[in-house]
N, C-alpha and C positions, 0 to 999 in steps of 0.2 A: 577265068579272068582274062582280060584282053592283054594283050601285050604293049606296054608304051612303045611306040615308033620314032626311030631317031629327030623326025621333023615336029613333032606333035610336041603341042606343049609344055614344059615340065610338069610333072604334078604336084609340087614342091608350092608352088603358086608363085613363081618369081617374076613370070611373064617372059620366060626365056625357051629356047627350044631346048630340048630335052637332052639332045644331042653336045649342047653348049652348057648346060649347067650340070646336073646330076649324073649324067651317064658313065663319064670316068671315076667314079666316085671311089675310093679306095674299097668302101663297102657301099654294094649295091643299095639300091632305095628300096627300103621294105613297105607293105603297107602299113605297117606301126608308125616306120616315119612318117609316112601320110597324114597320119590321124590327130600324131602328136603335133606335126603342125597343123594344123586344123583347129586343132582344140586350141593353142598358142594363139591363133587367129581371133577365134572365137572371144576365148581371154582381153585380149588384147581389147580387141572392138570393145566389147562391154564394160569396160573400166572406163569408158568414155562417161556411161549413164551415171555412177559414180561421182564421177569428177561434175558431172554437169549439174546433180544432187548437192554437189556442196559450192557449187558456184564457182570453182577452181578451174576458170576457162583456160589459163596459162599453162596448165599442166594439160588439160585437155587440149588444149592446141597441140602441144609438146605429141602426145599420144599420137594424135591424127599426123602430126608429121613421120614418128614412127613405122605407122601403118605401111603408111606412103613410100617410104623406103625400106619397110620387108615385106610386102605383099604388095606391089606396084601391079600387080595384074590381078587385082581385087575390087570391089566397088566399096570396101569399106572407108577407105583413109576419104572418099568424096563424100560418100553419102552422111561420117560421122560429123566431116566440117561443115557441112548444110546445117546439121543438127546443133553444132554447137555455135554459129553465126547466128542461128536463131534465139536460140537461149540467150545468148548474150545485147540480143538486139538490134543487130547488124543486119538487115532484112535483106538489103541488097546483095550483098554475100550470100546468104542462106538462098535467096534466089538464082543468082547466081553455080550457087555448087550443086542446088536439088536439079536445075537443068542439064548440069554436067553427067549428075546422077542418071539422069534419064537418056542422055544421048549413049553412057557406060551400057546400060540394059536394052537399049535397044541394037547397041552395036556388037554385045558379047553374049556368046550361049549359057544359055539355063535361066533365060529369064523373059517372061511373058508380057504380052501386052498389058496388060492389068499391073505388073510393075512401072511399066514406062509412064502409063497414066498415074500412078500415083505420085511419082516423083512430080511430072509436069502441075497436076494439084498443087502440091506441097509449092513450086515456085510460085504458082498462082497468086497460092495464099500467103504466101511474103511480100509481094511485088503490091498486094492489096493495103498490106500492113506500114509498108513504107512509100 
């Protein structure tokens, strides 16, 4: 397994240098804490479709700001408020945030052209709608 580098960034997903968030950490970062945040992540995001299932945009706003401030170096807390401006009918927002989306994947690693195009679609298809 690779070794985190004091400059590289957390893996925590804070969006912080590794150096700056977790390294002094009383106890070291295990891969367990990894995963459990991960899965929290995961969680989290998905309790959007949820909320967006029962039409409870206020709460899913709520979520998405959440996001937003515990994984600020994630594409979730943008790509969920695209989702949920649309649900709600905001089309220009939802255009708005799937471009955001797009410009997030094409500016950060692990994410392919075939993502970028699909966000830039999805604002298409809002900017069409409204």
């Amino acid at each position: 397994m690779a070794k985190i580098g004091r400059n590289d960034n957390c893996p925590c997903g804070s969006g912080k240098k590794y150096k700056r968030c977790c390294l002094n950490r009383e106890s070291p970062l295990t891969m367990s804490d990894i995963y459990k945040d991960i899965e929290n992540l995961g969680k989290l995001s998905n309790s959007i479709n949820d909320l967006l299932k029962k039409r409870d945009f206020e709460k899913a706003l709520s979520v998405c700001s959440q996001l937003r401030k515990e994984y600020p170096a994630q594409i979730d807390s943008i790509a969920r408020l695209a989702e949920v401006y649309e649900a709600m009918g905001e089309y220009a927002k939802a255009a708005e945030y799937y471009r955001k989306s797009a410009e997030f994947a094409a500016t950060n690693e692990g994410f392919d052209q075939e993502s970028v195009d699909s966000y830039l679609e999805d604002a298409k298809r809002m900017e069409s709608k409204g």
